[in-house]
C-alpha positions in Angstrom: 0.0 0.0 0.0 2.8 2.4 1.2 5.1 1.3 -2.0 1.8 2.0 -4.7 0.6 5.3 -2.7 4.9 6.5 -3.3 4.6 5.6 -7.0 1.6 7.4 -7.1 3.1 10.2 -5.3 5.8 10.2 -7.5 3.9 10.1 -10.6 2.1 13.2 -9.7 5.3 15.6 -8.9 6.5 13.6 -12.4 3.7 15.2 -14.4 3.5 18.4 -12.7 7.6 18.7 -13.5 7.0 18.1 -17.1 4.4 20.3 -17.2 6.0 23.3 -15.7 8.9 22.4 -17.9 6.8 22.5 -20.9 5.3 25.7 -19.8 8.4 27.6 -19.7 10.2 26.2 -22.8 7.4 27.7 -24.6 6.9 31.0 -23.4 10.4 31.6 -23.1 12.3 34.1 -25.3 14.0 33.2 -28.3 17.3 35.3 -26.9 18.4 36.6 -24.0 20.2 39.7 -23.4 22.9 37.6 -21.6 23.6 35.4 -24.9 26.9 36.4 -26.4 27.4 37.4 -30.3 29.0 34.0 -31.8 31.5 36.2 -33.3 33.6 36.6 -29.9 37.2 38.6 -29.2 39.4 37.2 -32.0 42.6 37.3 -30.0 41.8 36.7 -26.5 38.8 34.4 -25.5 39.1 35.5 -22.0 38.0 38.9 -22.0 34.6 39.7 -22.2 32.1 38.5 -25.0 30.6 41.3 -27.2 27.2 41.6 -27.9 25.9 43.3 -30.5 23.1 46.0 -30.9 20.8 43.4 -32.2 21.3 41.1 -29.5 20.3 43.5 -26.8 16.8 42.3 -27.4 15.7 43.5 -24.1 17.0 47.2 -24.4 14.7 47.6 -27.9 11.6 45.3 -27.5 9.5 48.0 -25.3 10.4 50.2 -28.1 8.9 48.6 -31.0 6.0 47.8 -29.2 2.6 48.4 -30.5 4.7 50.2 -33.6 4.3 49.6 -37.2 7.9 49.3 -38.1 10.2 49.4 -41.0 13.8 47.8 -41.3 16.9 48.5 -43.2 18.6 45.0 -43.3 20.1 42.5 -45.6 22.3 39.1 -44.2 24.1 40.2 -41.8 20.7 41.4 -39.5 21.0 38.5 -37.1 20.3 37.6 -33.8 21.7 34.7 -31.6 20.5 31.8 -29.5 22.0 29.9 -26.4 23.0 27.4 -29.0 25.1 30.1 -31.1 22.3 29.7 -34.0 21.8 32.6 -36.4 18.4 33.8 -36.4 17.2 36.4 -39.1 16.3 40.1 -36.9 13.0 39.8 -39.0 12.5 36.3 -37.8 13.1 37.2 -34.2 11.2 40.3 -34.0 8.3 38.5 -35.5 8.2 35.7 -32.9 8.2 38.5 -30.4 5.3 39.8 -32.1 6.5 43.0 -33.6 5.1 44.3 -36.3 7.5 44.5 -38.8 5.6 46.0 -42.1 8.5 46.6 -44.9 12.4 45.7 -45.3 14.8 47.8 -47.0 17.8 46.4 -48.4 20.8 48.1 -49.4 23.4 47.2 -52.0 23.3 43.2 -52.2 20.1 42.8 -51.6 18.1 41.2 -48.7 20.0 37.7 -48.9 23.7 39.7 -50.0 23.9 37.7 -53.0 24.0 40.5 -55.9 27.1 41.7 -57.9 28.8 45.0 -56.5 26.7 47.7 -58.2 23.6 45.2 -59.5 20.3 46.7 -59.4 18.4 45.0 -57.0 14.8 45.0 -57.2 11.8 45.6 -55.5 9.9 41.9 -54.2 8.7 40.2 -51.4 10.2 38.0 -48.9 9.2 34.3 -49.5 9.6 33.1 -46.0 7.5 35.9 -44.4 5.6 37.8 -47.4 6.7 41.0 -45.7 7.3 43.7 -48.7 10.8 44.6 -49.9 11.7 47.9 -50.8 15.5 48.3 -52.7 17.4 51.2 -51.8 19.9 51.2 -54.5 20.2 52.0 -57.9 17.7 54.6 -58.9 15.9 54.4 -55.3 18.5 55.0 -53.0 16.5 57.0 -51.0 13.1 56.0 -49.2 10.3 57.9 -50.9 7.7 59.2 -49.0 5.2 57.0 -50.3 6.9 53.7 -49.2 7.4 54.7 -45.5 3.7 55.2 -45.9 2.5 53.0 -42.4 6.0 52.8 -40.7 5.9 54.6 -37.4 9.6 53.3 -36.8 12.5 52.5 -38.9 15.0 49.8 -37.5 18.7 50.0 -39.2 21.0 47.2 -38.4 23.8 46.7 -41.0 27.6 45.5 -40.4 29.6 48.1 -41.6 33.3 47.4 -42.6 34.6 50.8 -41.8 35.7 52.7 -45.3 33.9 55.7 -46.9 33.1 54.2 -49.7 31.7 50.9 -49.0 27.9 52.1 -49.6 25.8 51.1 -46.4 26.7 54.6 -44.8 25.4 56.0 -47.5 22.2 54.0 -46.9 22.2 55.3 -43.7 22.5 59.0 -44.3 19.2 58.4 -46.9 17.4 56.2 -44.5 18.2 59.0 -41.7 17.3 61.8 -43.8 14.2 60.6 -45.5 12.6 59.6 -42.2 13.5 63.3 -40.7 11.4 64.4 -43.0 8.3 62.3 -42.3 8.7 62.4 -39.0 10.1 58.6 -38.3 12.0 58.0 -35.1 15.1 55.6 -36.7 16.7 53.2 -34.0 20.6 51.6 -35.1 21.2 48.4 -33.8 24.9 49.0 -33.7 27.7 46.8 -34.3 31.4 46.4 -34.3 33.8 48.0 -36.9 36.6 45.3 -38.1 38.2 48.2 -39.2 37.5 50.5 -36.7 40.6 50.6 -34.9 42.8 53.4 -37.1 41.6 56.5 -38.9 43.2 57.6 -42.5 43.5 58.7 -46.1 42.4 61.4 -47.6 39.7 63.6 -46.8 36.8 63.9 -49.2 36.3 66.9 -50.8 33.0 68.4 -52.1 33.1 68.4 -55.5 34.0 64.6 -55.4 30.6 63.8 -53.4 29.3 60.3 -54.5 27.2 57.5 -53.5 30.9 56.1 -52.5 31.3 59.0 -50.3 29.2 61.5 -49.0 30.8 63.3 -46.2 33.9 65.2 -45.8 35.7 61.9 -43.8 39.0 59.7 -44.3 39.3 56.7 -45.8 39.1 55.0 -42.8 37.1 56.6 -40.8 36.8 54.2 -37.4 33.6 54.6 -36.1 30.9 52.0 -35.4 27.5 52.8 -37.8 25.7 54.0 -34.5 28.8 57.1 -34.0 28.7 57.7 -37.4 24.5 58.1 -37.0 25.6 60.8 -34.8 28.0 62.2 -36.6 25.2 62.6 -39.6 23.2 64.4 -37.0 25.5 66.3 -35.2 27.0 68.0 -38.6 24.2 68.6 -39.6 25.1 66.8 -43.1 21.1 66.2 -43.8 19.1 67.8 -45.9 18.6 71.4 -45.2 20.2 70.4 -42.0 17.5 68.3 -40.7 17.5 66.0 -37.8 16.6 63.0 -37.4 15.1 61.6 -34.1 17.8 59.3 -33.5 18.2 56.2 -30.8 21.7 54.1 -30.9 21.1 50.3 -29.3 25.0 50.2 -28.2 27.2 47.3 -28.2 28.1 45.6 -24.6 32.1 45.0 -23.8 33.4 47.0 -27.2 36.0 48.9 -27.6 37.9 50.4 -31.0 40.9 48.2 -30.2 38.7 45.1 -30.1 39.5 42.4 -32.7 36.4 41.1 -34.6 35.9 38.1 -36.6 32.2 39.2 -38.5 30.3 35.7 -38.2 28.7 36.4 -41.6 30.5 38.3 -44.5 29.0 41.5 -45.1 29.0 41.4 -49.3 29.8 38.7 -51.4 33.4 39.8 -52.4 34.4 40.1 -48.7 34.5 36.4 -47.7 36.8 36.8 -44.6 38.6 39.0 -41.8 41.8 39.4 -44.5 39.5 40.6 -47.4 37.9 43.2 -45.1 41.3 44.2 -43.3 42.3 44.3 -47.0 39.9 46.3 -48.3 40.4 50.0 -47.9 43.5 49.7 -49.4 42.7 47.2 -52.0 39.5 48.9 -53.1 41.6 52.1 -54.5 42.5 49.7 -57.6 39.0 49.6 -58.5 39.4 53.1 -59.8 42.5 51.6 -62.0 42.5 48.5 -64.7 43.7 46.4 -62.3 41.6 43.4 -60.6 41.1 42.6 -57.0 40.2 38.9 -57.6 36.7 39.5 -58.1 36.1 35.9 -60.2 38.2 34.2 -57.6 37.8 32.2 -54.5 40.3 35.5 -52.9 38.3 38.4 -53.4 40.0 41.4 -51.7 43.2 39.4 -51.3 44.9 39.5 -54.4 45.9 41.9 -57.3 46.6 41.5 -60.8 46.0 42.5 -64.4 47.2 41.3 -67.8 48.9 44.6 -68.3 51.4 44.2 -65.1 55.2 43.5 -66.1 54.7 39.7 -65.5 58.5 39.4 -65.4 58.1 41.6 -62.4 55.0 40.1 -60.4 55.1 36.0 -60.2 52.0 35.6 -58.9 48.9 34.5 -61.4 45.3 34.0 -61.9 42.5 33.6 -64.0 39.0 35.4 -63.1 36.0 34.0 -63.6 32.7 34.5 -63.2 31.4 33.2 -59.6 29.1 34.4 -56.8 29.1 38.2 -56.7 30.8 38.4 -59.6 29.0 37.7 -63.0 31.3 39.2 -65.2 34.3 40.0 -63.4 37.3 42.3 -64.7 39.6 40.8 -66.9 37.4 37.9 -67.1 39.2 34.5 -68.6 42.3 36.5 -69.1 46.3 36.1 -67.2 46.1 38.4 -64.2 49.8 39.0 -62.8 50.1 40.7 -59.6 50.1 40.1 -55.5 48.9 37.2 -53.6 48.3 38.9 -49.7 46.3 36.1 -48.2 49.4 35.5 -45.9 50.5 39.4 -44.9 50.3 40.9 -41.6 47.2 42.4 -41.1 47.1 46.4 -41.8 46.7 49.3 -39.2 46.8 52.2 -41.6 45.9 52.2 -45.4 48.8 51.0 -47.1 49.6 52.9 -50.8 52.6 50.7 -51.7 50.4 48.1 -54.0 48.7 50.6 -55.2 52.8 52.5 -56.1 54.1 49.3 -57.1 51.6 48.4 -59.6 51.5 52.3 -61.6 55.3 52.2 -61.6 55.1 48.2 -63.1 52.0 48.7 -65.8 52.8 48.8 -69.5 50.7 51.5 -70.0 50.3 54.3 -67.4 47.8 56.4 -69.3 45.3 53.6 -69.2 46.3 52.9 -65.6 43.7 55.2 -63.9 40.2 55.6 -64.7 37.2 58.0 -63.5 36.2 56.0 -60.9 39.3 56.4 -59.0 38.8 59.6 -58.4 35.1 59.4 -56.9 36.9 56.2 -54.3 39.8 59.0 -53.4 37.6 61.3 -53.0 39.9 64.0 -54.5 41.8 64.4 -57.9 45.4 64.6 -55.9 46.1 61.1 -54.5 46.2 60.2 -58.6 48.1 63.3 -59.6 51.3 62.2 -56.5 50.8 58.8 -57.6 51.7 60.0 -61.5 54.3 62.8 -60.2 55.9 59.9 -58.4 55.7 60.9 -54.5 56.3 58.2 -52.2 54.0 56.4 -49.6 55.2 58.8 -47.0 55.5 62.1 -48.5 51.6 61.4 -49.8 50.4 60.1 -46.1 52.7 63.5 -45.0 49.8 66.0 -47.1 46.6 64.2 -45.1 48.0 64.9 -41.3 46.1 68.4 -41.2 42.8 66.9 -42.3 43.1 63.6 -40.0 43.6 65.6 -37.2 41.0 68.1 -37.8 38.5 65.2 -38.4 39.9 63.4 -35.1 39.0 66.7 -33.5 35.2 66.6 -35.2 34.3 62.6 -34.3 35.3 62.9 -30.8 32.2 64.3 -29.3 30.1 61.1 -31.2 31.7 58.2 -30.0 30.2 55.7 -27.9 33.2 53.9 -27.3 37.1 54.3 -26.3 
């Protein structure tokens, strides 16, 4: 009697277990606050685990609330679980019942599939039949019609840190156009792989482009939510309007922190080299010159038919591959630079750029339009041809790095 009445006992604190259990697992959150960014410290997995704008789910929720809201993403918007699974920010602010009414992508689309400079259409999201709205090519900046119904605009992007790599260019659009209706924007910030230097040349006026905007370096080395404020603050908007402006910050983030991006922010940037690579890389797209587009080492590598090959050793073949339909030079014998091994850079480093003017066949065809628009002033080319070196050119931008130094100090967020 005693042994059945213990079973039965048992049985009963059994099932009321299980159900408690079950009752938590399913009104628990997809994410905590607490959960760390998968992408970690690169260098030193003992200090503390950053955690991204996106991830501070408990800092934002109460402010989508009850709003119809709008978000500039593509793949890069992610969330994480306990289990270090990716989950889509329109997925996760969905199962928290947000109304999210309309995406905006930038250059790259939605998924980040498209070609550098590929229109990207207008469609709808398959997996949630939420609209999507491009923001590049001939639409680059939300018209008043499509932010229609949006009380709120969410913008979470990963940034690499150069002026002209496009997504601050988005945001200074995306700011400005919901200034003028009216839209509170919220950044989900994140870290800046590059953000631990400032250089190059300032841009000047005249050279303003969707591949650079604002009169910054190069390199500029502030996180997308800093350089939100620094739209604001310089009043760079329209007519010098401001937008109402709320930064979600990252936790345990600093300038100096090494970051590994868990997903590659455009299809030619494929890994920490390529995007440590880049602002120094990206100048030859301005020249005849490839920088492996076509290649599995996009952004690591540097060639061109028209390089002394009895000078450069190194060779490859381009060919069309994701992000890069019809690459330069295209099924032709690239000679140049493999740098998939080099130290990684703290400054923008001229010398490829030197090297391969002073070794092309032809140095009237060396430079095209273009170059000027990514230098963001006709002078880097015009040292390059009158054959300055790497330090007496880096000598002529100390005035305007320190002056901009002076300007982005009062719109960081972090040391």
């Amino acid at each position: 009697m005693i042994t059945f009445l213990n079973c039965f006992k048992n049985t009963i604190i059994l099932f009321v277990l299980v159900a408690i259990s079950c009752g938590k697992t399913q009104s628990k959150p997809i994410l905590l606050e607490s959960e760390p960014e998968i992408a970690l410290t690169k260098k030193d997995s003992s200090l503390p685990k950053i955690i991204t704008g996106a991830n501070r789910i408990y800092e934002y929720l109460p402010l989508l609330k009850n709003k119809r809201v709008g978000i500039v993403a593509n793949q890069t918007s992610v969330t994480t679980n306990k289990k270090g699974q990716f989950i889509h920010l329109v997925d996760t602010l969905l199962q928290h019942k947000i109304a999210v009414k309309k995406v905006f992508a930038p250059e790259h689309g939605f998924r980040g599939t498209a070609d550098a400079g590929e229109v990207i259409k207008d469609g709808v999201d398959t997996k949630t039949g939420i609209p999507i709205i491009s923001l590049y090519g001939d639409n680059k900046k939300p018209k008043p019609e499509q932010l229609k119904g949006i009380d709120l605009m969410v913008f979470d992007l990963q940034d690499v840190g150069a002026r002209f790599y496009t997504y601050i260019s988005t945001l200074h659009y995306v700011m400005e156009a919901c200034a003028e209706a009216n839209i509170p924007v919220i950044i989900f910030d994140r870290p800046n792989p590059n953000g631990h230097y400032v250089d190059g040349p300032i841009l000047e006026p005249e050279h303003k482009s969707f591949v650079g905007m604002h009169p910054i370096p190069v390199v500029h080395g502030m996180t997308i939510g800093e350089y939100a404020k620094m739209i604001n603050g310089e009043q760079w908007l329209n007519k010098g309007v401001q937008c109402e402006l709320t930064v979600i910050p990252i936790k345990n983030y600093t300038h100096k922190t090494a970051y590994s991006l868990p997903i590659k922010p455009s299809p030619n940037l494929p890994n920490d080299t390529s995007i440590n690579l880049y602002p120094s890389l990206c100048f030859f797209e301005g020249t005849n010159v490839s920088v492996g587009r076509g290649t599995p080492k996009q952004f690591q590598i540097y060639g061109s038919p028209y390089l002394y090959k009895d000078y450069y050793t190194f060779k490859f073949v381009p060919q069309p591959n994701e992000g890069a339909k019809t690459p330069p030079h295209q099924g032709k014998m690239c000679f140049g630079k493999d740098l998939s091994n080099s130290e990684a850079l703290s400054a923008l480093d001229l010398s490829f750029l030197i090297e391969a003017y002073n070794h092309t066949v032809d140095k009237k065809i060396f430079f095209n339009a273009f170059f000027t628009k990514l230098a963001g002033t006709t002078t880097l080319q015009q040292q390059i041809e009158e054959g300055l070196s790497e330090k007496e050119i880096k000598a002529t931008w100390t005035k305007g790095l320190k002056e901009f130094k002076n300007m982005r100090q009062p719109y960081l967020i972090y040391n």
